[in-house]
N, C-alpha and C positions, 0 to 999 in steps of 0.2 A: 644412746651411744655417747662415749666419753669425746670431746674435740679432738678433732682429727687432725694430724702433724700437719706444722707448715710446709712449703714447696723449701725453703729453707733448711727447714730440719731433714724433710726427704734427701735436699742434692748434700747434705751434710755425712746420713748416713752412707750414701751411697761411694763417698770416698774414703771409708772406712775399711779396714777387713772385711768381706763377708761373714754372716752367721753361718751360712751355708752355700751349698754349691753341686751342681748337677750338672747334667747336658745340658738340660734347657734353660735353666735358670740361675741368678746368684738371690741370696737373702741376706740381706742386712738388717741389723737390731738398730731401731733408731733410739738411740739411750738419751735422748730430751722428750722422747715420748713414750717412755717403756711398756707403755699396753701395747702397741705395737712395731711390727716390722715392714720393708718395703722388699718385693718380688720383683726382680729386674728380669726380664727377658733374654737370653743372650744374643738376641737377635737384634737389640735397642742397641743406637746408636752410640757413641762414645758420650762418657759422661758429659763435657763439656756443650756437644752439639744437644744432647737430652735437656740439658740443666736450661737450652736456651728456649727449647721449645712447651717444657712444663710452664714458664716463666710465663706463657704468651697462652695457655689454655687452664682449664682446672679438672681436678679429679671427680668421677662422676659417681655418686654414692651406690655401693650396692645396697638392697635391700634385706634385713635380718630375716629369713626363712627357716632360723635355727632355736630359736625360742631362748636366745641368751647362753646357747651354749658356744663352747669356746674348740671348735677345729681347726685352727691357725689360719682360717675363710680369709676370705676379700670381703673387704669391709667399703671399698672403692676401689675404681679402676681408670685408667688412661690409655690410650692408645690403641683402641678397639680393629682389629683385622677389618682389611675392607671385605675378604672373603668370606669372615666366620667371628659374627659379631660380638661371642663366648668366647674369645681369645683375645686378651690384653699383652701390652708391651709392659705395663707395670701395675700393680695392687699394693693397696696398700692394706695389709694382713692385720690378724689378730694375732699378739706375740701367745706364746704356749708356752708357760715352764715345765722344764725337763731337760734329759740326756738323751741325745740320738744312743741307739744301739747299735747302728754300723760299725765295722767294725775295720774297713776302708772305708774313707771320703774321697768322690774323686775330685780330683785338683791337688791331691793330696799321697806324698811318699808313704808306697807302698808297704806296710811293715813285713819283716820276719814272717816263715810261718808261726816260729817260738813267740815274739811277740804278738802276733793274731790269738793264737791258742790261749795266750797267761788271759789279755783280753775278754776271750769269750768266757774259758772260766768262771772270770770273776763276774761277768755279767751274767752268766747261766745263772751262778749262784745267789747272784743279788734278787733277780727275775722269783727263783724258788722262794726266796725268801719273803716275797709280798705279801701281804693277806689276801685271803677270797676276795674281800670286798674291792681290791684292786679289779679283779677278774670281773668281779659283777657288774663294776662301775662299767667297763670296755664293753662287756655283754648290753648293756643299758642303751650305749650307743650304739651300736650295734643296731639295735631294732628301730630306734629313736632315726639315723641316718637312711634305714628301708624303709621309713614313713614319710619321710620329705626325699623316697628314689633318688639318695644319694648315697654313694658306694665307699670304701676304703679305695684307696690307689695301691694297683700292682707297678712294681719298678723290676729294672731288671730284665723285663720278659718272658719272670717267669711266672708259675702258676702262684707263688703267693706272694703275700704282701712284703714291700721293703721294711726291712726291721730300722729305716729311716724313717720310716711314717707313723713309726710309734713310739713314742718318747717315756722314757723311765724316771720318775720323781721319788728317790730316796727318802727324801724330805717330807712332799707331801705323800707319801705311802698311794701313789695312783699312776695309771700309765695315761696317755694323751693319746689320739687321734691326728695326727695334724695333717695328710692329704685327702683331701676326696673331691671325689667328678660325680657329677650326676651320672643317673645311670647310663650306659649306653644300650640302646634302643634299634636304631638301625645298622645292623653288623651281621658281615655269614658269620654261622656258628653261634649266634647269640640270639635265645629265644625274646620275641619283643613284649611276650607277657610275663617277663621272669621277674618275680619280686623282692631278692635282695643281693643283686649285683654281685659283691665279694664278701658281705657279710655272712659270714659264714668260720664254722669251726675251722674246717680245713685253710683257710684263706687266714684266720688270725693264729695258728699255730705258729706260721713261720714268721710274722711281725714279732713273737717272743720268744725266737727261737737264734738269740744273737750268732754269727758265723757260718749259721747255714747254709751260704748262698758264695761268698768268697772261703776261700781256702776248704773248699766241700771234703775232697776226696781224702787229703791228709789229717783232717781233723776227726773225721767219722768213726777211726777206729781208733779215738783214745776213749779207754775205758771209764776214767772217772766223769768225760763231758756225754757219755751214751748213757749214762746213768742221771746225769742233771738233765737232759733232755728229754729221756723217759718219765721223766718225775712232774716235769712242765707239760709234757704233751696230756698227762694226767690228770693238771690242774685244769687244763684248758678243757677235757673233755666232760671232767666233774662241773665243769662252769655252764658247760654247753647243757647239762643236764638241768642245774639248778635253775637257769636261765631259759628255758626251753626255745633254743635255736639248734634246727640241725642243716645239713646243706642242703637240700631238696629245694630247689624255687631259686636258683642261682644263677649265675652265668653258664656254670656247669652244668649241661642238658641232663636228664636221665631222672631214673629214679634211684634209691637208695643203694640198690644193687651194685650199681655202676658205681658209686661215690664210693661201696666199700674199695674197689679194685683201686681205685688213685690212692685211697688212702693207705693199701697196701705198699705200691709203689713208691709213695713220700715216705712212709715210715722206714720202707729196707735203704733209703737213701741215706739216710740219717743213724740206719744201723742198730734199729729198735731189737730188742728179743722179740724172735717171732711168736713165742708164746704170750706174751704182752702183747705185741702187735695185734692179735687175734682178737684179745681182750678187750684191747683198746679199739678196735675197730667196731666188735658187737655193741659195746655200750654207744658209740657213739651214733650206731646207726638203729640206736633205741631211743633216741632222743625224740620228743613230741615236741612239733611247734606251737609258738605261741605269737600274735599280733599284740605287744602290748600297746602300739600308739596307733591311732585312728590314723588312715592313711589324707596326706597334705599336699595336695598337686597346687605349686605355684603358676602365675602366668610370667613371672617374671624371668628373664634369663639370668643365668648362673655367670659371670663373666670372671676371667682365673687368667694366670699367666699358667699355660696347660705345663701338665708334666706329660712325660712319654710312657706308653706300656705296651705292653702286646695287644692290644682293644684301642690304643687310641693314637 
């Protein structure tokens, strides 16, 4: 691992703009260390009083359980919960190039529905525009993240992932992963022997599905974004094939059967033709799985400035 920012550079980013910003947390780019960022809690004290008590302790290194790959992780931690030792007041992350897909930030003036729509649009069509190999790389992780029982994060509360937690690279032709919690394990409604948390097609449809989630109802019946929609939910399910991950072994109980019925229900959301929809459901609930990575249970704790979801 490359040296890690000083207590300096940290309380430097942290008076900076945010990178980002949420309920729980703010993220700041510390741009004298650019491999990484710092996760402020919003529960951390005022900068001033923080700046005084980093000054007097140090960051406690996390351990690499990722084998070099880059999911915007804590890379080190400070200010451990006395309740729940997996929750820090601050991390210092690995930075992830790319563009959030949200399409509101909150902290941030709400746009137009017009301006949301031009938005998604172009993001729809940027998303279509990818190669496979964008889709395989996500699939990769995907299986690679159910091997060290670590999940994508849902935001929002709803059933799938924040199109915040996966980041869009024009540039480098690939998408990013950047939240994830270990699996959760003890929960009603959550089987404790379930083996790949949110990884899963249905779970990363809606991380590439920009708009889905704000401005739902007025957006869904324009016709030219039902048809870039339909084209992505396609890529994703052609991926899901290539890739062989289907949802079965999830957070979501059941067998195939039951997974078709949600995915009916998410698809009329979004305003699919129901003869595609059909289509698109049979193929996807033809999918055969596969273990590509040998499964890696650490002893170590996972330690995050937590995000919120409906499971955590």
């Amino acid at each position: 691992m490359k040296k890690l920012p000083s207590i300096d550079e940290i309380i430097f980013a942290m008076s900076e703009e945010p990178l980002g910003m949420g309920e729980e947390a703010k993220v700041y780019k510390i741009h004298t260390s650019p491999d990484y960022t710092v996760r402020v809690s919003n529960s951390a004290p005022k900068l001033d009083v923080l700046a005084e008590q980093l000054y007097d302790s140090q960051f406690i290194q996390q351990k690499d359980i990722f084998a070099g790959r880059n999911f915007a992780q804590p890379v080190a931690y400070w200010g451990v919960d006395a309740y729940d030792a997996t929750n820090a007041l601050v991390t210092i992350n690995l930075y992830s190039p790319g563009f959030s897909m949200e399409i509101h930030k909150p902290g941030r003036k709400l746009p137009s529905s017009e301006e949301a729509l031009m938005k998604t649009l172009t993001l729809s069509k940027a998303v279509l525009n990818m190669p496979d190999t964008a889709i395989d790389k996500l699939y990769d992780d995907l299986h690679f993240l159910s091997s060290r029982e670590f999940s994508i994060d849902v935001g929002n509360g709803g059933l799938f992932t924040n199109t915040g937690n996966i980041l869009f690279s024009a540039v480098g032709k690939e998408f990013r992963i950047i939240d994830i919690q270990p699996f959760i394990r003890n929960r009603v409604g959550i089987s404790p022997d379930h083996t790949k948390g949110f990884n899963t097609p249905l779970f990363l449809t809606r991380g590439l599905l920009p708009g889905a989630y704000g401005y739902a109802k007025e957006h869904a019946k324009y016709p030219p974004l039902i048809e870039y929609r339909t084209e992505i939910v396609n890529k994703v399910i052609k991926g899901a094939k290539r890739n062989h991950i289907n949802d079965v072994g999830g957070y979501l109980r059941g067998d195939m059967s039951k997974i078709a019925e949600i995915w009916k229900a998410q698809l009329a959301k979004i305003n699919i033709d129901e003869k595609r929809a059909e289509h698109f459901i049979k193929e996807v609930c033809s999918v055969t799985q596969e273990h590509r990575y040998r499964l890696y249970r650490s002893p170590t704790p996972f330690v995050r400035v937590a995000g919120r979801s409906m499971y955590s």
